[in-house]
MARDRENLUM-313170 format. One record per atom (N, C-alpha, C): residue in three letters; x, z, y. Coordinates in pm, whole numbers, padded with zeros to 5 digits, always signed. Layout:
<pts>
ALAXZY
...
</pts>
This chain:
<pts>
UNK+01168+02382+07308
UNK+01097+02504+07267
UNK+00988+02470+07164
UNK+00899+02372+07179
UNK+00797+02321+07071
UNK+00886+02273+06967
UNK+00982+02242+06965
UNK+01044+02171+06819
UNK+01072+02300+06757
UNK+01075+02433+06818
UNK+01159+02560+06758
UNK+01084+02612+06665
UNK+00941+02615+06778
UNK+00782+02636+06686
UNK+00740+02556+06595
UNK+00784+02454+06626
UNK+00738+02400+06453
UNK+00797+02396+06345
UNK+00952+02424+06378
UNK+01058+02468+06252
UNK+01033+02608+06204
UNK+01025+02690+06277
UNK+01018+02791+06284
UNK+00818+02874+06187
UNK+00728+02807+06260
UNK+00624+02772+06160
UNK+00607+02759+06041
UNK+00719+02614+06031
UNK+00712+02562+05905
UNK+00765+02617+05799
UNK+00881+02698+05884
UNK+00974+02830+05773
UNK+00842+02908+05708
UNK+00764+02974+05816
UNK+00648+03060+05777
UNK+00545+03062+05713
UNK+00513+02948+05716
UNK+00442+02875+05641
UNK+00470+02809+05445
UNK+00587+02801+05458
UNK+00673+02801+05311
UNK+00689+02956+05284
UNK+00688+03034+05356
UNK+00695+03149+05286
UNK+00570+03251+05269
UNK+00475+03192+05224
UNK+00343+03220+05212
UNK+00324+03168+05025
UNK+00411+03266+04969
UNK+00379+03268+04834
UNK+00268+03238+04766
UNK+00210+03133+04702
UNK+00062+03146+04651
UNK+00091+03166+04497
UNK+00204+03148+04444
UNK+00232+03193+04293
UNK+00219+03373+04273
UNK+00304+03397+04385
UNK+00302+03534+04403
UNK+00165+03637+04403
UNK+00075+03541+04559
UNK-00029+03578+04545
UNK-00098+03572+04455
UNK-00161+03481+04386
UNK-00239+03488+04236
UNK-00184+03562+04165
UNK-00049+03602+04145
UNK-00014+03718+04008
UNK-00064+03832+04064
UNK-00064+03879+04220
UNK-00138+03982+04222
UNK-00261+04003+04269
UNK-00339+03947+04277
UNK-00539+03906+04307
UNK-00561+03939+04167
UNK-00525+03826+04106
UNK-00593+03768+03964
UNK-00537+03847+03846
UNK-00437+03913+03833
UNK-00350+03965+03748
UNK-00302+04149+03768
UNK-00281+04198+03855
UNK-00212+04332+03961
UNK-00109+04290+03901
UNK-00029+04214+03924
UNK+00142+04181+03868
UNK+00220+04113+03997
UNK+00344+04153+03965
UNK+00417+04051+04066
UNK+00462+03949+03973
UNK+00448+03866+03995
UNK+00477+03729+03892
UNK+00613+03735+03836
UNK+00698+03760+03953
UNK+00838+03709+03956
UNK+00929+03846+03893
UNK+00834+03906+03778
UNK+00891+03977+03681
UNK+00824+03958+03557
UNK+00775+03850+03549
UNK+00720+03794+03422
UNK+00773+03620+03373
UNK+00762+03627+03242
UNK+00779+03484+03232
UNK+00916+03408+03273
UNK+00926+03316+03363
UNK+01076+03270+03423
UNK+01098+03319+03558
UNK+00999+03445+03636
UNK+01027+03473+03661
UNK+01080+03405+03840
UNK+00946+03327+03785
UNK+00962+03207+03897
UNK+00788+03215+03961
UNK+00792+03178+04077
UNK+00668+03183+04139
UNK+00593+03034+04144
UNK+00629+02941+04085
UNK+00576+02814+04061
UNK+00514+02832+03931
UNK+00391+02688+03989
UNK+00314+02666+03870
UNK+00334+02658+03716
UNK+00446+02608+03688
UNK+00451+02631+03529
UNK+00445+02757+03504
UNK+00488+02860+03555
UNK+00521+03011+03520
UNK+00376+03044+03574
UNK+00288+03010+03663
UNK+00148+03053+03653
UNK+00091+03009+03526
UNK+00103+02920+03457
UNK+00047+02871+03398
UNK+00062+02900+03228
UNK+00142+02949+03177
UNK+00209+03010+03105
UNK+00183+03148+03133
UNK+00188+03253+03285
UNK+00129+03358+03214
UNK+00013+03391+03255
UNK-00034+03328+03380
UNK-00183+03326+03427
UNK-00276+03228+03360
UNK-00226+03120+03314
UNK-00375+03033+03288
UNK-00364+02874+03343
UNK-00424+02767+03299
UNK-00453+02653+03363
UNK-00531+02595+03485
UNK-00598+02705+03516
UNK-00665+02713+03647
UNK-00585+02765+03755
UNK-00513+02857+03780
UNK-00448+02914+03880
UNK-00319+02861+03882
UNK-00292+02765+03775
UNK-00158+02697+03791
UNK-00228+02550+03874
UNK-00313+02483+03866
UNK-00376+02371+03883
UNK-00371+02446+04043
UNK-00453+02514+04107
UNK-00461+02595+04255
UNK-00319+02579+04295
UNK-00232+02692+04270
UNK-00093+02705+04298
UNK-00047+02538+04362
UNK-00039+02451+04260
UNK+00048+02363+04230
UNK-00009+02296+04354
UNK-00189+02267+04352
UNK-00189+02197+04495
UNK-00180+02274+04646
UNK-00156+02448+04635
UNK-00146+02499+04727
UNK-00006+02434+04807
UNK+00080+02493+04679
UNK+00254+02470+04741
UNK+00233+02300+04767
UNK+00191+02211+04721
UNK+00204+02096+04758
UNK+00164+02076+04899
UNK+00052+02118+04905
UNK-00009+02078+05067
UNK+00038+02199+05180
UNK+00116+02316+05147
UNK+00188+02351+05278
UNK+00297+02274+05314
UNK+00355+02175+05213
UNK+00485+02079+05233
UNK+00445+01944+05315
UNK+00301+01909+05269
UNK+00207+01822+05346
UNK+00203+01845+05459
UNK+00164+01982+05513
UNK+00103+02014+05656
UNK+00214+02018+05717
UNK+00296+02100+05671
UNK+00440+02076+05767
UNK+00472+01975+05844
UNK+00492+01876+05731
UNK+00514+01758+05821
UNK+00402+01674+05909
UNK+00328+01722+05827
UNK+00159+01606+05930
UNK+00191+01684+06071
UNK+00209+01831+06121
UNK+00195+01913+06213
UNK+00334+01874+06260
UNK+00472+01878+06208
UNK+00561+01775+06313
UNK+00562+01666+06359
UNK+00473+01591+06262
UNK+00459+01455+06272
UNK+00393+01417+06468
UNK+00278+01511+06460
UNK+00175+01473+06539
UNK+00164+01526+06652
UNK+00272+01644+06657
UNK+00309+01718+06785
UNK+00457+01690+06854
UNK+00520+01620+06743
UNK+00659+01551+06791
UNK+00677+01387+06757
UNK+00654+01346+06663
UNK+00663+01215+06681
UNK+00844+01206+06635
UNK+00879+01275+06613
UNK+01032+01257+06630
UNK+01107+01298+06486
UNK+01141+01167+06413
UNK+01188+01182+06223
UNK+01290+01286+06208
UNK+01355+01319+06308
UNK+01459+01425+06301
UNK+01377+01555+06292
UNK+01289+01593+06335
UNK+01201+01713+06362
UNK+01107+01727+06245
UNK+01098+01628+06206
UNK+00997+01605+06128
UNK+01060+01626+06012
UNK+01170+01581+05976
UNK+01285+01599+05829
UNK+01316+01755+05793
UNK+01348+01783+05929
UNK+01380+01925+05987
UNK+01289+02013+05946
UNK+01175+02003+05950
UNK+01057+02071+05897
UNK+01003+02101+05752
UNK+01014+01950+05702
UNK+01049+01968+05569
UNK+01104+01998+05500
UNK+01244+02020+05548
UNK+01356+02152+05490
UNK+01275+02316+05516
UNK+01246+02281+05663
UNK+01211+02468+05662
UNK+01113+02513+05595
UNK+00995+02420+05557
UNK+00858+02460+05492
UNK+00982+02453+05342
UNK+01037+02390+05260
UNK+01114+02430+05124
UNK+01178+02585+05139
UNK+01290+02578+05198
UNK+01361+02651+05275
UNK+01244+02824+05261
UNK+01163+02798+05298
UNK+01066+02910+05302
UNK+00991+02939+05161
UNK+00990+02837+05096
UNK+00912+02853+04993
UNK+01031+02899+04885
UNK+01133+02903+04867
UNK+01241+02934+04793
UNK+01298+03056+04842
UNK+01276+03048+04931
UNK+01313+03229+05037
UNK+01274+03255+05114
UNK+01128+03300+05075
UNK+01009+03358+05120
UNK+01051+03499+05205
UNK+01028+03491+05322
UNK+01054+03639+05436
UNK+00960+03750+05406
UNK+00823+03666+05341
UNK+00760+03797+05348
UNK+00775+03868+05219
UNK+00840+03794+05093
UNK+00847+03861+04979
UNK+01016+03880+04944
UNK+01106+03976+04999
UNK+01217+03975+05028
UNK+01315+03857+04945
UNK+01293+03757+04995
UNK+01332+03605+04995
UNK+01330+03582+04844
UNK+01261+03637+04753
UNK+01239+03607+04633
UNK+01158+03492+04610
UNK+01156+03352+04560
UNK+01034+03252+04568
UNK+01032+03169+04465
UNK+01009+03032+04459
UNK+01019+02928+04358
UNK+01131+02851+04397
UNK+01117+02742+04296
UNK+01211+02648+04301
UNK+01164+02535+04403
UNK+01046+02495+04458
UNK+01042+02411+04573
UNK+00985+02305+04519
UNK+00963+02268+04417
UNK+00951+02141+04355
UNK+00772+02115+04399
UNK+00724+02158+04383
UNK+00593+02112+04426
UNK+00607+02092+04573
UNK+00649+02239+04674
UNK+00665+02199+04794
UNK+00708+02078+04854
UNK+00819+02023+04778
UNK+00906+01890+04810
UNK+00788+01791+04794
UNK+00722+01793+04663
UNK+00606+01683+04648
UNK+00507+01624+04741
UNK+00487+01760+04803
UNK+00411+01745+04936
UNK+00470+01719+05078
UNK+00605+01764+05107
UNK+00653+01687+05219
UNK+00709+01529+05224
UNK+00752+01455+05063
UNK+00763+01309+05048
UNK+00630+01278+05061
UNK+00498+01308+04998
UNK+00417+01261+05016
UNK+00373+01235+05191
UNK+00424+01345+05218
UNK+00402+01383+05400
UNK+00500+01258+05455
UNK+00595+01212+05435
UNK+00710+01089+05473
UNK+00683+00960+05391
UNK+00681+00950+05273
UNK+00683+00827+05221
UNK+00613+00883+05050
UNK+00479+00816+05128
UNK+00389+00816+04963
UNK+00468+00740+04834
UNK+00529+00634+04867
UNK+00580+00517+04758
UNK+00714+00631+04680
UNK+00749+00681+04791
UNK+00874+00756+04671
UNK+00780+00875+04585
UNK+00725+00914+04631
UNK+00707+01061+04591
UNK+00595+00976+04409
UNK+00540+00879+04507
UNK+00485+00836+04390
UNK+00553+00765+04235
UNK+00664+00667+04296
UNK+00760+00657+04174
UNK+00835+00761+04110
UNK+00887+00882+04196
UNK+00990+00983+04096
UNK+00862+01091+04069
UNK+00752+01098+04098
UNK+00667+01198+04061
UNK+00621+01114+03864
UNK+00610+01000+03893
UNK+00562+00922+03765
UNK+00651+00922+03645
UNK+00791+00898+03705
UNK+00932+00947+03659
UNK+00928+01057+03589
UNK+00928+01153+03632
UNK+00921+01306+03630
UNK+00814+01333+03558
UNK+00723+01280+03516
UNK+00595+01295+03413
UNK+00597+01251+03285
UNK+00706+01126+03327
UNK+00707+01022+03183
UNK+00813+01110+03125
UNK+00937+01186+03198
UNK+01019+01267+03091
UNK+00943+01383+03079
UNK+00868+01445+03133
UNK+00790+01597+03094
UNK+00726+01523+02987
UNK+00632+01388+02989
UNK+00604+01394+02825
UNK+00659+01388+02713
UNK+00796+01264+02734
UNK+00860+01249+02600
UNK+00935+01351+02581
UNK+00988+01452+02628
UNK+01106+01596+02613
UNK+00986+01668+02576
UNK+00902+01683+02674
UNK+00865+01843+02706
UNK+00922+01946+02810
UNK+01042+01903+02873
UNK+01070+02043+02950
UNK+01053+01949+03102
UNK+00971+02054+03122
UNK+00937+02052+03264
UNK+01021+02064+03370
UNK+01154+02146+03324
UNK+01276+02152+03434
UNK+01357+01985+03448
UNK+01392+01941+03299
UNK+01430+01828+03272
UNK+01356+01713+03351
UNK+01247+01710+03378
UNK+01159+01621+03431
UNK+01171+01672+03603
UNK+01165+01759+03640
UNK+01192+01823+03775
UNK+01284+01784+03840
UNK+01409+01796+03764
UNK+01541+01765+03809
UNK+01540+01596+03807
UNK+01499+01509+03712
UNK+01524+01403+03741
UNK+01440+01348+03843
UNK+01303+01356+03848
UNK+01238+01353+03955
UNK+01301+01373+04086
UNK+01387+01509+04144
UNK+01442+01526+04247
UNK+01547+01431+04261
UNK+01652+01406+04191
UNK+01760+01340+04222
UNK+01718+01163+04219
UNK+01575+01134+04221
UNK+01571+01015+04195
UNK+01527+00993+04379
UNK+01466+01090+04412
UNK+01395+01108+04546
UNK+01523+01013+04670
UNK+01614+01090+04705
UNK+01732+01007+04816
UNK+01741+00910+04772
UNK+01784+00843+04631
UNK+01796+00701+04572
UNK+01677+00608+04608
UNK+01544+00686+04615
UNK+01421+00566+04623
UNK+01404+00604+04828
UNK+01478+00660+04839
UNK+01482+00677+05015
UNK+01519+00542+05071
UNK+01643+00546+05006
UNK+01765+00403+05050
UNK+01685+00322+05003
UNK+01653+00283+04865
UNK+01614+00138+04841
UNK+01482+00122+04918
UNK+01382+00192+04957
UNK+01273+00131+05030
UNK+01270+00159+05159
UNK+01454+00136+05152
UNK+01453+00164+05310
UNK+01397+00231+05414
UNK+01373+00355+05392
UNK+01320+00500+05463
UNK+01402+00504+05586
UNK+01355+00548+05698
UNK+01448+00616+05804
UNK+01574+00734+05754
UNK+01678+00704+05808
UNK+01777+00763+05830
UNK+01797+00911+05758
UNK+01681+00959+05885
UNK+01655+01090+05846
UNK+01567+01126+05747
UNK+01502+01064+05693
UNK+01418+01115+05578
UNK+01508+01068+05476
UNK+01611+00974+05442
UNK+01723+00963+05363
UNK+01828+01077+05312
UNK+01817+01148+05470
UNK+01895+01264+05483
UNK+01807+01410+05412
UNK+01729+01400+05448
UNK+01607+01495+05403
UNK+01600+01480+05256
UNK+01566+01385+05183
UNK+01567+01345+05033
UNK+01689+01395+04978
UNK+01808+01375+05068
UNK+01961+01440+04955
UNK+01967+01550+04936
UNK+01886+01636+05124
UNK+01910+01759+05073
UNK+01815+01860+04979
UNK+01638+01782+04940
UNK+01557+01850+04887
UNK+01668+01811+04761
UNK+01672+01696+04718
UNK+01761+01689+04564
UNK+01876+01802+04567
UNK+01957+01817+04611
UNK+02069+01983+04612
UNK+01993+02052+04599
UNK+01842+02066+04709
UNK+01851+02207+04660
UNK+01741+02253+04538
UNK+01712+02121+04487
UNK+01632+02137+04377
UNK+01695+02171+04256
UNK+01835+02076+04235
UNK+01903+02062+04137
UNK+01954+02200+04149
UNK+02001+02276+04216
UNK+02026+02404+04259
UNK+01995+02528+04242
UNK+01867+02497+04274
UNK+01813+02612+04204
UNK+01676+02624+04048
UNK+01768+02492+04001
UNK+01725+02461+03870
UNK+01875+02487+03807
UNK+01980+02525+03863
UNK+02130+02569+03795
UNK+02103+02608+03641
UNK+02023+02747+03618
UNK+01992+02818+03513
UNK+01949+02758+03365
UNK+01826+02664+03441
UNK+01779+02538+03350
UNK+01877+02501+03339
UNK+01938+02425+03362
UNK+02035+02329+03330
UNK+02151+02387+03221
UNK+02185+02528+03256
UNK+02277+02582+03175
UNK+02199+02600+03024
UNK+02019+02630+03061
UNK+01951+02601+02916
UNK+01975+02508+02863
UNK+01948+02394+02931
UNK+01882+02248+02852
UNK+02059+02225+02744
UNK+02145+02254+02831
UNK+02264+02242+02741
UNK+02336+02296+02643
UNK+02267+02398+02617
UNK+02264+02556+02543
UNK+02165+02486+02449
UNK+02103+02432+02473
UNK+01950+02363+02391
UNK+01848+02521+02386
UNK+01872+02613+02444
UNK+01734+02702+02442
UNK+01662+02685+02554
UNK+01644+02618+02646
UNK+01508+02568+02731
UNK+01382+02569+02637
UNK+01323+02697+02737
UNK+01124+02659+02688
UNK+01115+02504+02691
UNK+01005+02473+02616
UNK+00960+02294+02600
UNK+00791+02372+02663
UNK+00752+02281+02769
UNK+00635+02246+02778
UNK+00538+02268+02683
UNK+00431+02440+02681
UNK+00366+02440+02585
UNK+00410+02508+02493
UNK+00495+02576+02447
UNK+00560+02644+02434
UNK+00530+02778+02425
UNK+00506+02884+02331
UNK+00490+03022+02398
UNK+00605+03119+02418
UNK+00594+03152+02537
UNK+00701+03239+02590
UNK+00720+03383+02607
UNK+00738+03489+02628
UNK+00715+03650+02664
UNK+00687+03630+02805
UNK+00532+03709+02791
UNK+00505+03718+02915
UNK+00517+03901+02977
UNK+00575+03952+02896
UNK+00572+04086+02906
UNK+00676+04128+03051
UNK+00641+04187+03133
UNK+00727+04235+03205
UNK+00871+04261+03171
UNK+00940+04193+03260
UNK+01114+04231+03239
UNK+01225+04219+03373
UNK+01305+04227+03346
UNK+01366+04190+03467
UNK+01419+04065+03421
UNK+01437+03954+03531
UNK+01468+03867+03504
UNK+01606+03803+03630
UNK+01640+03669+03553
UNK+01788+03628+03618
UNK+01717+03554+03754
UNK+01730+03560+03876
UNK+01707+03484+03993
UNK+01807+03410+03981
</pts>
């Protein structure tokens, strides 16, 4: 029953929009009809500003943190604990309270490797910076970042389950970066910096 509550939490807890929230505090907008149309920090940041993307980015990071510190310390148990870190993503990508509309997870994920194994999150996060500088696109750097995550699981020999946990944040990062990807090959991907329409529209989920 306590392992249910903390999956179950951790779902709730990922679905506590803070991209969302700042577009409407700071803005009266729902974010996720502006811009990409995405509730992550680049899209705060681009149509809100460098400050509320800087907030955002360490909000979603540290509910992916707490997740796991709070399985960690009430179960003790890497299966529960992996488990959690799916549901805090899981929530943040299909948010209950905002009819499962959310981000792509990528910060969230940042904060539950950091929550399992600082050394990975720290090599594919560095990864993932060194191509956001030389490209510019921030999806490009996202995606490699994620898929590098299960690879640096195995080699520094991570538990089992956080091996398992790393393949599946990479799917579902790469996943629901699909769209990007159909950009970057199209070659019309925004570049980092970039100005974009921030005008209200409907946009592709």
């Amino acid at each position: 029953m306590n392992n249910f509550l903390i999956l179950f939490f951790s779902y709730l807890l990922g679905s506590i929009s803070f991209g969302y929230l700042a577009g409407r505090y700071l803005r009266g907008i729902d974010i996720r009809n502006f811009g990409s149309g995405n509730t992550g920090s680049t899209n705060i940041l681009r149509t809100l500003g460098t400050g509320p993307a800087i907030l955002v980015l360490l909000l979603d990071a540290g509910k992916g943190w707490l997740a796991v510190y709070l399985a960690h310390t009430f179960t003790g148990v890497p299966l529960i604990v992996m488990l959690a870190g799916i549901a805090v993503v899981v929530g943040h990508n299909w948010p209950v309270f905002y009819d499962f509309r959310g981000g792509r997870g990528i910060a969230t994920s940042i904060g539950v490797i950091a929550g399992l194994a600082p050394a990975v999150i720290l090599i594919a996060g560095l990864t993932g910076v060194a191509v956001i500088a030389v490209t510019r696109f921030v999806s490009l750097g996202s995606i490699i970042g994620s898929i590098l995550i299960p690879v640096l699981m195995i080699v520094l020999n991570q538990p089992i389950e956080y091996q398992a946990f790393g393949l599946v944040i990479s799917i579902l990062a790469v996943w629901r970066h699909r769209a990007n990807i159909v950009r970057l090959l199209n070659g019309t991907e925004n570049r980092f910096g970039s100005k974009v329409d921030t005008e209200e529209k409907k946009v592709d989920n």
